[in-house]
N, C-alpha and C positions, 0 to 999 in steps of 0.2 A: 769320723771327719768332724774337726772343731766349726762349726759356725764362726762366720765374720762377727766381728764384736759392732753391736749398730749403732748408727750415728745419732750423734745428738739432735732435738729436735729445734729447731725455732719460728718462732712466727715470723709471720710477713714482716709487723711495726721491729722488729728487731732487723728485721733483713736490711729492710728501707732504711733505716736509721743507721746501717753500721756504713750501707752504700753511698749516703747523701754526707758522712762522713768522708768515706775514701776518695769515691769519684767526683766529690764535687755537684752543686744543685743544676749547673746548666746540662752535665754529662746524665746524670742520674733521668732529666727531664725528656733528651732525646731520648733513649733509652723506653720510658714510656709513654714515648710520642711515636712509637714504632706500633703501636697497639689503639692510637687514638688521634683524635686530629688534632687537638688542641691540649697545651700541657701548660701550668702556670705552678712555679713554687711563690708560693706567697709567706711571707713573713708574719709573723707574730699579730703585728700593726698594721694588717692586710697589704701591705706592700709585696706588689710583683717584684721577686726578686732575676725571674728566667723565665722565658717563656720559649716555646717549642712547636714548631708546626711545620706540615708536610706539602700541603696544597697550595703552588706560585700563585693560586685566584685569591686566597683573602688577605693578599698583601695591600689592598687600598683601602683596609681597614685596621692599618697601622699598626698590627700587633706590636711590634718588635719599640714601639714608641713608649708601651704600656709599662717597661722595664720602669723603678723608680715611683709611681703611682701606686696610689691603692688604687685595687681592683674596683672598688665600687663607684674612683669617677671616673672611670673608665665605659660604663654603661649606662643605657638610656635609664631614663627616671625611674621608670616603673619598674627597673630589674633590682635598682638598689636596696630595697628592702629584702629580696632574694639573695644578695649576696651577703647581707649581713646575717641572714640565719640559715646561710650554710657555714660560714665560717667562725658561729658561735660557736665557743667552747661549751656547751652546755649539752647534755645527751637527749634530746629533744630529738622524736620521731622525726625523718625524713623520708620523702618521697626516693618510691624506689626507682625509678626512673631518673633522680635527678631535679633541676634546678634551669626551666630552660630562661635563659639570659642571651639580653639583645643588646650588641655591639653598634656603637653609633657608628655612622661615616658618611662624610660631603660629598652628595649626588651619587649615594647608593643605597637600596634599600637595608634597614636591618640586617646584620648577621646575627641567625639566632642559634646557640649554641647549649645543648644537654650538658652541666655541668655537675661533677659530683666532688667532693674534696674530701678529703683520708689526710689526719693529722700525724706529723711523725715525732711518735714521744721521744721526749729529752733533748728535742730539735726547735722547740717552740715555730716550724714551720708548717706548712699543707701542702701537701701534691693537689692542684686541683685539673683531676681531668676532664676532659669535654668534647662531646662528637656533635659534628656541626651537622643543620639542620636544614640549609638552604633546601635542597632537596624534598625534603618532605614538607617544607615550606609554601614552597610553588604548586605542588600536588592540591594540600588545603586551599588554596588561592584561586587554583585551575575549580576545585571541586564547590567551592563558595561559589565561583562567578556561572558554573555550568546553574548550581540550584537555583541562584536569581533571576536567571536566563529561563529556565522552566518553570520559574512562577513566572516567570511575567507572558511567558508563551499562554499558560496555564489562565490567568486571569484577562487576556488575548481572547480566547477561546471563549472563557465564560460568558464576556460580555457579546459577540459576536453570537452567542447562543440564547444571547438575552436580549437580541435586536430581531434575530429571525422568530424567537417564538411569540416576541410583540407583534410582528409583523403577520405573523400566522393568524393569531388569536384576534387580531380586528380587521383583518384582511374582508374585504365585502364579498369577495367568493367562498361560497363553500366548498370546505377541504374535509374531506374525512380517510385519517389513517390507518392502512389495515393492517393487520400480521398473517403474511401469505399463507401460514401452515394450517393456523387455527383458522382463521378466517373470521378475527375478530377485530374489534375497532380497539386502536391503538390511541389514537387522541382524535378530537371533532374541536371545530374552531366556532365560535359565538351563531358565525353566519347560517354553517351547516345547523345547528341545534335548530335554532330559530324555521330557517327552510325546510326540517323535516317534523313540525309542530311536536316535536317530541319532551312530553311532559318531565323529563328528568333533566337536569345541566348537568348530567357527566355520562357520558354515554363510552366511557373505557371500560372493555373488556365484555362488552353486548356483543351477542352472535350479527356479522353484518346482515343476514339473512331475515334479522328483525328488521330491516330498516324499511323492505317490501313490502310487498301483499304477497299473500299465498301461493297466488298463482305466476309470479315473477321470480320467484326465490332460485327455481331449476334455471332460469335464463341467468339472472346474474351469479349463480353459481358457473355456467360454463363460459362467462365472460371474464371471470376471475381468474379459470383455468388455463383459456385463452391468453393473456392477460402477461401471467408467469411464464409462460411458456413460452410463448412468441416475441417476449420483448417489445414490442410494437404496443400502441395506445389502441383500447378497444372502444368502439365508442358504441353506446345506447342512447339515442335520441328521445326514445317517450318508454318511461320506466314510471310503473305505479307504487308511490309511496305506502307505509305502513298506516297512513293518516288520509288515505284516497288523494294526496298531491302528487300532480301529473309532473312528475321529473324528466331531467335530462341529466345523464350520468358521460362520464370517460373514467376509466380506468387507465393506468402508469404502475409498470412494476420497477421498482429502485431495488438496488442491494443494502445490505444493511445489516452488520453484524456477521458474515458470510450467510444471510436470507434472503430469501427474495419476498420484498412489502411492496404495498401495494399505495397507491394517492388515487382517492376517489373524491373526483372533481363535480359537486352539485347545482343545476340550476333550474327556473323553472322552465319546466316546456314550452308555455308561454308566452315566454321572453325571446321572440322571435331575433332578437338584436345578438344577447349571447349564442342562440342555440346557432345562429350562422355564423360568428366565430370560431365556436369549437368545432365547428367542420372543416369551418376554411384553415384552419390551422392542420385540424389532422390528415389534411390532405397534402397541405406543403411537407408536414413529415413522414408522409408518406412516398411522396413526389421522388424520382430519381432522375430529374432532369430530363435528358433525353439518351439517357445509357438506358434505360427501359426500352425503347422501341428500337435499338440495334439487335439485330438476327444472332449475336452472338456473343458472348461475355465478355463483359466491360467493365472497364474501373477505371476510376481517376485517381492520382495522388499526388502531391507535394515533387519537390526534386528531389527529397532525401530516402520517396519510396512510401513514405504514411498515406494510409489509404485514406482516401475523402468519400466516396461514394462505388456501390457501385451496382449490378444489377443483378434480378438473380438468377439469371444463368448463371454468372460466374460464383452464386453462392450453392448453383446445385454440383456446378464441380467440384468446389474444395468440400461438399456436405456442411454449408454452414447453415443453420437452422436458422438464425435470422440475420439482419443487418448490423442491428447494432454489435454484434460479437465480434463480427472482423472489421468496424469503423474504430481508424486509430493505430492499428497493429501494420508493421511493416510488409510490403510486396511481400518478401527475403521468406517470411514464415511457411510461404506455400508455391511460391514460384525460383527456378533455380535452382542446378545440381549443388553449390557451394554459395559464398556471399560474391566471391569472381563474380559469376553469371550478373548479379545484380548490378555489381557497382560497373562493369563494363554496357551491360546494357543503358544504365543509364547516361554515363558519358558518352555513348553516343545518341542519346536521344536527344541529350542539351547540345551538344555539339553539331548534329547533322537535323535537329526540331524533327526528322521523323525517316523512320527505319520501318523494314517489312520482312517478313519471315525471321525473327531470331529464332535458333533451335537450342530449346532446352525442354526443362520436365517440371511438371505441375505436382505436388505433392498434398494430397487431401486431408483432412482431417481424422480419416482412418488409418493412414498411415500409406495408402498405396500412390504409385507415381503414375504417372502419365508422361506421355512424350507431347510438347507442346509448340505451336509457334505462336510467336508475339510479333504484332506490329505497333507499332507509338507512334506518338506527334505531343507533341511539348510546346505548350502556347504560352513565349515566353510575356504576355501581357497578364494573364489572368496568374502564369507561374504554376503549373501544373501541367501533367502530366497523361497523357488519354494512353490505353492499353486496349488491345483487342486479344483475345488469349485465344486461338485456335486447335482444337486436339488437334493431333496426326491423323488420327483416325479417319476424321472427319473428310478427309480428301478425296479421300475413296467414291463410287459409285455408291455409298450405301442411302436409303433413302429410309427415311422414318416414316412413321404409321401417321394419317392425319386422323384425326378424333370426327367417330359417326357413330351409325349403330352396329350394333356388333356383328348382326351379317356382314355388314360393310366391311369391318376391320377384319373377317376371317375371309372374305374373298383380297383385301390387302394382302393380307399376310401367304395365302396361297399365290400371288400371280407375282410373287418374292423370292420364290423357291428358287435355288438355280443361280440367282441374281446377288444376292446378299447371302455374306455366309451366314452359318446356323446358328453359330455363337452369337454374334451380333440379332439376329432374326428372335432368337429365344429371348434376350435380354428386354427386347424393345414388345414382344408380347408379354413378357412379364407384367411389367410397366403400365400398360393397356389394361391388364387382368386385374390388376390392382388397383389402378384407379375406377374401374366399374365396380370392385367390390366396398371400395370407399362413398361413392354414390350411390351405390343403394343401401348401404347401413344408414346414410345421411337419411335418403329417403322414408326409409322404414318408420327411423323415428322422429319424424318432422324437424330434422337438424338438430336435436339433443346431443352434443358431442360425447359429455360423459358416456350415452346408454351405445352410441356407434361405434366407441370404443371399447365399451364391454361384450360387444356383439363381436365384432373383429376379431377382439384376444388381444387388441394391447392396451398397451396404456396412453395416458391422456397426451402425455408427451410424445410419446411414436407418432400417435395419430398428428400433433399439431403438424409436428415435423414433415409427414406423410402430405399434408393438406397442402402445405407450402411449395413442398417440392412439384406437386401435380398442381399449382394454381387455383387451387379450391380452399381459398383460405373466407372467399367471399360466396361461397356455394349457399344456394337456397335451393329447396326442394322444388324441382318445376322448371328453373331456368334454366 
């Protein structure tokens, strides 16, 4: 079998050349304007002789006017030096990318366009083509003004961080920083150094346990514990300094990095004026208004359902270990089969200011539900919302154990029998069992939490948790 006899070969500049011949420079230009946005045959004398383009949007940048002109007054100032050394005849390296040049036009920004130009021998002309750039233009622009945006947030911040640790470092109370894990001092402010006669001025990265006497270091070690644990401010009224200076300390655990730190707040014992401040304060933050002294769980919240307050009964029913966890977080996260339940209950509590028996279900923080009633009142002056959360359960004849001594609680629990069922009966002497075994570890070791909780088998955290739930968060041996 004879093989085809093969074709001759030619180059591109021969192709171009034979075609800008046949077809003509404005046909030749469509042609490869089908491959690019913008096509310019320019002349010898840079004279646009054709130009060619696809996209009806950069028609108010006059292309089709540029016919007749050199290319070069055709562009903004700063491009014309770029157009003269692409269309130098000289073989002078150029950029692989092109030549990017920017098209003037009244009441619009630059069109800026990647230009490259290929001369066609024996033509004395240029094919110059170019893919337009607005696009990636606006991207640069978006991406400029995001970076100035974050520096300026960025130096926002600095200064804002440069007001507060002025504000710290001459602040006349004593503050001292701790790192909850280590249990070390993080930063101390002029006041603190001074107030704890401590002969160093930097006292970063000292065990806080230095800052004591020997014999107070186990006490402020389980107010620390305390502290973390419970969320709530601890307060030590007369604490012995490492320098024999009779202190008054509060502890504040903050997050911080996902940690939990700690603000230890210094004053002198002395100073009858502060130390009855820091009390009168940790009491208002302690204070639960009068949802404390209702027989049954309560809460307050906004109309949109955000919780404001509430008591803890209702944080032994959803198991929330202290207040501040569920201050902020919506009704919806533990009350109500769906969000229905909520938003209907609510529109009728603004609507009729108070309702009684809703039935729905209570959902805990371990996961299990309860069958629940709610009744409300909506006190459209203050703008808030009052809740009473009722189990089902609770309806029943069942009657609870009252706290005595434990003969007492075991003739309770016998003159029960019969009356209450078992399931419920066993639950509620659990309860009983446990919290007598939680008062006499207290007892044992004259309220050392740490060593009651090494006695028990749990950990610091259980026990806080434990102490809360049974009301022994203020337990002293004796009372």
């Amino acid at each position: 079998m004879t093989p085809p006899p093969p074709h001759s070969a030619t180059t591109a500049a021969e192709v171009t050349s034979e075609l800008l011949a046949s077809l003509g420079g404005e046909a030749l230009a469509a042609i490869v304007g089908m491959g690019s946005d913008v096509v310019h045959i320019v002349g010898e004398d840079g004279v646009v002789q054709h130009v060619h383009y696809n996209d009806p949007g950069l028609e108010p940048y006059g292309l089709p006017a540029m016919v007749g002109k050199r290319l070069r007054d055709c562009v903004t100032h700063e491009s014309v030096p770029k157009i003269d050394a692409m269309l130098s005849p000289s073989q002078q390296q150029r950029p692989e990318r092109g030549y990017q040049i920017n098209h003037r036009a009244n009441g619009h920004p630059d069109l800026p366009v990647a230009y490259k130009a290929f001369p066609v021998p024996g033509a004395a002309t240029a094919i110059v083509v170019g893919r337009e750039m607005q696009r990636q233009m606006r991207d640069q622009q978006r991406l400029v003004e995001a970076q100035i945006a974050m520096e300026a947030d960025y130096r926002d911040l600095r200064q804002a961080e440069a007001r507060y640790r002025t504000a710290f470092k001459v602040s006349e109370t004593a503050y001292v920083m701790l790192e909850g894990d280590k249990r070390t001092i993080l930063e101390a402010n002029a006041a603190a150094i001074a107030l704890l006669e401590s002969g160093s001025a930097n006292l970063t990265g000292k065990a806080v346990r230095d800052l004591v006497a020997k014999q107070e270091r186990d006490r402020l070690g389980d107010a620390i514990g305390e502290a973390r644990h419970s969320g709530e401010p601890v307060l030590l009224p007369h604490l012995m300094g490492a320098k024999g200076v009779q202190l008054g300390a509060k502890l504040r655990a903050y997050r911080e990095n996902g940690a939990t730190n700690l603000i230890l707040t210094l004053w002198p014992a002395q100073d009858s004026e502060q130390s009855a401040r820091h009390l009168s304060s940790d009491a208002r933050s302690t204070e639960d208004l009068e949802l404390g002294a209702l027989p049954e769980a309560a809460l307050r919240t906004d109309q949109e359902g955000n919780l404001l307050a509430a008591n803890a009964l209702f944080l032994d029913l959803v198991h929330a270990p202290t207040l501040n966890q569920v201050l902020g977080r919506n009704v919806s996260d533990w009350i109500g089969k769906s969000a229905i339940d909520i938003s209907v209950l609510y529109a009728r509590i603004i609507e009729e200011k108070r309702i009684r028996s809703f039935n729905t279900v209570l959902s805990d923080t371990l996961g299990s539900e309860h069958p629940v009633l709610l009744s409300g009142y909506f006190d459209p002056e203050a703008d808030v919302v009052h809740l009473l959360v009722l189990p089902q359960s609770a309806q029943s004849d069942a009657v609870s154990i009252q706290p005595g001594t434990t003969q007492d609680q075991a003739e309770g629990f016998a003159s029960l029998v019969g009356k209450v069922p078992l399931k419920e009966l066993i639950r509620e002497s659990l309860d009983v069992v446990e919290k007598i075994c939680i008062e006499a570890a207290l007892d044992q070791t004259n309220n050392n939490r740490a060593n009651a909780a090494e006695i028990l088998g749990l950990s610091r955290q259980s026990l806080y948790i434990k102490l809360r739930r049974h009301g022994l968060e203020n337990y002293r041996p004796g009372s």
